[in-house]
N, CA, C and O of each residue as an XYZ file, in Angstrom:
344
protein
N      56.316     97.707     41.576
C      57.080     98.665     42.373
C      58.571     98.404     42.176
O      59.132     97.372     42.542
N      59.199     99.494     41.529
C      60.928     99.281     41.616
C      61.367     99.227     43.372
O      60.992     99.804     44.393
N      62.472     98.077     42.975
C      63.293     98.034     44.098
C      64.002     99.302     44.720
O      64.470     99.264     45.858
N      64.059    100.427     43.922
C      64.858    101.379     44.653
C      63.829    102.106     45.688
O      64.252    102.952     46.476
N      62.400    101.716     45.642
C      61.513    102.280     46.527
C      60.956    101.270     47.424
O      60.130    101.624     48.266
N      61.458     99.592     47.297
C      61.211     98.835     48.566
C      61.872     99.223     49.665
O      62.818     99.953     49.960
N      60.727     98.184     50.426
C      61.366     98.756     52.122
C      62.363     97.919     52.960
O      62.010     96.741     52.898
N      63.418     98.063     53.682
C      64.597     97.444     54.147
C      64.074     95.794     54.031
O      65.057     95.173     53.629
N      63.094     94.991     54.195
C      62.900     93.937     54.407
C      62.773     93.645     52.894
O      63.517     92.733     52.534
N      62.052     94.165     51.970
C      62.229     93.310     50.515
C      63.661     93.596     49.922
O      63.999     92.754     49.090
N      64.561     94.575     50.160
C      65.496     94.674     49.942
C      66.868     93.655     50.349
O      67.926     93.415     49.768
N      66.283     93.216     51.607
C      67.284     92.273     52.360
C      66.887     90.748     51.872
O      67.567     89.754     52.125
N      65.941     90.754     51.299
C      65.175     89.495     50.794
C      66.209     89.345     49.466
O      67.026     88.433     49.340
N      66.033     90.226     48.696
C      67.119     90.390     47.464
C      68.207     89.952     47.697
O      68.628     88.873     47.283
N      68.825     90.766     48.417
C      70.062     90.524     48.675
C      70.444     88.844     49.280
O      71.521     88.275     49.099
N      69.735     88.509     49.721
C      69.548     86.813     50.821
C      69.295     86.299     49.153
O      70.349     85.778     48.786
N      68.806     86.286     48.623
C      68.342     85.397     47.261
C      69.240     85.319     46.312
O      69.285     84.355     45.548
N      70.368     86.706     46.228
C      71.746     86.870     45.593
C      72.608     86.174     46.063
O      73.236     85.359     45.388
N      72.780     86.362     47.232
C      73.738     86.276     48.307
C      73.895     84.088     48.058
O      74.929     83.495     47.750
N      72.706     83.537     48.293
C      72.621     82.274     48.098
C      73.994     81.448     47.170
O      74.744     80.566     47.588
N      73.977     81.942     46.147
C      74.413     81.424     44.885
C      76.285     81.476     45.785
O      76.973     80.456     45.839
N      76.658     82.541     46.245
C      77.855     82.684     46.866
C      78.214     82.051     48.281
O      79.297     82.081     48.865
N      76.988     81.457     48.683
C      77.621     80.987     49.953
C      78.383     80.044     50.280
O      78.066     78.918     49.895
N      79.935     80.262     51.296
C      80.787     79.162     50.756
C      80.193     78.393     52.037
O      79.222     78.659     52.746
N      81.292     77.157     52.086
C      81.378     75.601     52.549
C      80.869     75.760     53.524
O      79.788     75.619     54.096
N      82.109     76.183     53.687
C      82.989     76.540     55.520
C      82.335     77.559     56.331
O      82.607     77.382     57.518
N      81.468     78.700     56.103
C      80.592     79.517     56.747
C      79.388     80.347     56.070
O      79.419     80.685     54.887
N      78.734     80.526     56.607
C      77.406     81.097     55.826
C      77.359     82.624     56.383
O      77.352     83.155     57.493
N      77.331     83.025     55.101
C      77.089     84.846     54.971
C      75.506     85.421     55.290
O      74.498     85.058     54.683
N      75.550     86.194     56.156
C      74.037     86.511     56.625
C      73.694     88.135     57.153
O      74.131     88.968     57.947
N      72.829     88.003     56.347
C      72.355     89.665     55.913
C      71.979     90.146     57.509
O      71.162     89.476     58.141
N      72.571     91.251     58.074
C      71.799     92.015     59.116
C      71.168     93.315     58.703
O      71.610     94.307     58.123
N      69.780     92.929     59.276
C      68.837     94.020     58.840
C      68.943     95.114     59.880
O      69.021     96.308     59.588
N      68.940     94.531     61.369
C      69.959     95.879     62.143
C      71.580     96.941     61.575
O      72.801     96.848     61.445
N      70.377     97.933     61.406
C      71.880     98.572     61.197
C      71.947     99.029     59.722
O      72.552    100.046     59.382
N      71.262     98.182     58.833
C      71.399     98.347     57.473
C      70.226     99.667     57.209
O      69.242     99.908     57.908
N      70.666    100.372     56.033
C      69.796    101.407     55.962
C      69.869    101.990     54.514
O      70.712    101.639     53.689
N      68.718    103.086     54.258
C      68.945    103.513     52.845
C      69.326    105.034     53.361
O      69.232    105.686     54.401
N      69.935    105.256     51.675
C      70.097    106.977     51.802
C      70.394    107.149     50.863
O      71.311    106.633     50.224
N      69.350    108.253     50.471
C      69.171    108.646     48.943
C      68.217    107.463     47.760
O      67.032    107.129     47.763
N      69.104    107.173     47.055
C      68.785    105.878     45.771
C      70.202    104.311     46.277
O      70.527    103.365     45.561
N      70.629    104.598     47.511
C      71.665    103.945     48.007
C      71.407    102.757     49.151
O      71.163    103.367     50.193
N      71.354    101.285     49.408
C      70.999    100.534     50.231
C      72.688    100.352     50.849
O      73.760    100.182     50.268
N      72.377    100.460     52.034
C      73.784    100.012     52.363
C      73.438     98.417     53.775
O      72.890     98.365     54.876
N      73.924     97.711     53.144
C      73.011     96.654     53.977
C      74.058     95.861     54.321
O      74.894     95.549     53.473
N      74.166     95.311     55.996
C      75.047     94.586     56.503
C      75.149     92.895     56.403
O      74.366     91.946     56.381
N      76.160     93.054     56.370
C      76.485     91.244     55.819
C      77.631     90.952     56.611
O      78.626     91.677     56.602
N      77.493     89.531     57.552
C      78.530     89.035     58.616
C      78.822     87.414     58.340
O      78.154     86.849     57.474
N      79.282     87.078     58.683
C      80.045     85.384     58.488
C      79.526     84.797     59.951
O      79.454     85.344     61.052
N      79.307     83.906     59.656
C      78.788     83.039     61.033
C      79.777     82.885     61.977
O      79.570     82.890     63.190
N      81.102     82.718     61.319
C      81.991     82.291     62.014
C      83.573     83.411     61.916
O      83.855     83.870     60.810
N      84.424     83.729     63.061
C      85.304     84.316     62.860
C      86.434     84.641     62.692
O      87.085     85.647     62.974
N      86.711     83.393     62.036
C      87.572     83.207     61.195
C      87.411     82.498     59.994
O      87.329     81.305     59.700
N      87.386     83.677     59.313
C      87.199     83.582     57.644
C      88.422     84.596     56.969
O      88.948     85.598     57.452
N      88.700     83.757     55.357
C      89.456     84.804     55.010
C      88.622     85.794     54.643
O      87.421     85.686     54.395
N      89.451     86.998     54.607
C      88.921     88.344     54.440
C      88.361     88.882     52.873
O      87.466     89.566     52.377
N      89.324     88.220     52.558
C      89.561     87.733     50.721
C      88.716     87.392     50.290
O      88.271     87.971     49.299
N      88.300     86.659     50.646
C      87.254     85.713     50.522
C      85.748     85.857     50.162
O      85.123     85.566     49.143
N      85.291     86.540     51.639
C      84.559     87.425     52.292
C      84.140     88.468     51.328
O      83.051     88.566     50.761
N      85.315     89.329     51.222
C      85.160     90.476     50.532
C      84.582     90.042     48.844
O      83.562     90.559     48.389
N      85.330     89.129     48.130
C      84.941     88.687     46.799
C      83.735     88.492     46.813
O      83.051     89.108     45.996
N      82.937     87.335     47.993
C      81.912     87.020     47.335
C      80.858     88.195     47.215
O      80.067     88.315     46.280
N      80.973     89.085     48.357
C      80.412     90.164     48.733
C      79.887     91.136     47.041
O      78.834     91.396     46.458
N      81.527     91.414     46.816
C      81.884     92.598     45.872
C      80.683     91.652     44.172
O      80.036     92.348     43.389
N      80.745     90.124     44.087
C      80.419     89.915     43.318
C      78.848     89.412     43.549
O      78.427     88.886     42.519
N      78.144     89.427     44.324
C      76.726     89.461     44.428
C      76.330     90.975     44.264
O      75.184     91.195     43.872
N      76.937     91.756     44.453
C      76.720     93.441     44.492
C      76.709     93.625     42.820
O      75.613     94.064     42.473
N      77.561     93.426     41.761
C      77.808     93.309     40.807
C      76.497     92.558     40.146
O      76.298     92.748     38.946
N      75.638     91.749     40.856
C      75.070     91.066     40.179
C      73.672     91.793     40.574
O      72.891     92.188     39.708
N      73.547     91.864     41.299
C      72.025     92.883     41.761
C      72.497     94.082     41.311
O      71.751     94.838     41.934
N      73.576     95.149     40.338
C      73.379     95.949     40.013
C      72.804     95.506     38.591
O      71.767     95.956     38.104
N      73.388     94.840     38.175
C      73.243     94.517     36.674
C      71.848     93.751     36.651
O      71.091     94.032     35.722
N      71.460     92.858     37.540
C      70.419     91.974     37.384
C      68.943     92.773     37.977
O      67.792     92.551     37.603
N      69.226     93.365     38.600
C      68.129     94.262     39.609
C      67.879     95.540     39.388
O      66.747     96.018     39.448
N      69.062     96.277     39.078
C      68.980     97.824     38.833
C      68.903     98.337     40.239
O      68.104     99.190     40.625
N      70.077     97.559     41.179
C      69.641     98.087     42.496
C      71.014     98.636     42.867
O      72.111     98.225     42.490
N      70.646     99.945     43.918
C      72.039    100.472     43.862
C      72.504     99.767     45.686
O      71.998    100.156     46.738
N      73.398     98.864     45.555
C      73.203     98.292     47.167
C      75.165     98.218     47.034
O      75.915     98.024     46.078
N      75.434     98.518     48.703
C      76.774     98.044     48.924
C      76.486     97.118     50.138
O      75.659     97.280     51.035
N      77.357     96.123     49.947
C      77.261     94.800     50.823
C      78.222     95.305     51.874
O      79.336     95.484     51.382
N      78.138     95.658     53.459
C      79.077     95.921     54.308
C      79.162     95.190     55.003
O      78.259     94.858     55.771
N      80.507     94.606     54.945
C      80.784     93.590     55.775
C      81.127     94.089     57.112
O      81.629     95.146     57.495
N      80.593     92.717     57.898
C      80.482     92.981     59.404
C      81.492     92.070     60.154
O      81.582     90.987     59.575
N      82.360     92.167     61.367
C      83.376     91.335     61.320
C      82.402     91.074     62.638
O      81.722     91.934     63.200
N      82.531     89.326     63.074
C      81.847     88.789     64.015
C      82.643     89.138     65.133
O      83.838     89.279     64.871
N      82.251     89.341     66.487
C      82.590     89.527     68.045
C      83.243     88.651     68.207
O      83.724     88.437     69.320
């Protein structure tokens, strides 16, 4: 079964298994499956920092480059949206 027809939970599994390789020191990046959703051939799946204060920079890079890597490695069409913690 292609990934563009899994369901939010094997999709977020992906992304958690990408996501790994980028996680920095200082806080851990973590997929929310609330909230995250598909539309169309499009995953748009939420991603927050444990902690709140992180650079944004930062954040955003590792994000932009696990996305880069599940397009090329997966054939998956996903945007990582970052979530800013409360």
């Amino acid at each position: 079964m292609s990934l563009q027809s899994e369901d939010l939970s094997g999709v977020s599994k992906v992304v958690e298994k990408y996501l790994k390789k980028h996680q920095p020191r200082n806080y851990k990046l973590v997929v929310k499956q609330a909230g995250s959703r598909q539309d169309g051939d499009w995953w748009y799946i939420l991603v927050q920092p444990d902690k709140k204060t992180v650079s944004s920079f930062d954040y955003a890079s590792r994000l932009a480059k696990t996305e880069d890597e599940l397009s090329e490695n997966e054939h998956l069409k996903v945007l990582l949206v970052p979530v800013i913690p409360e």
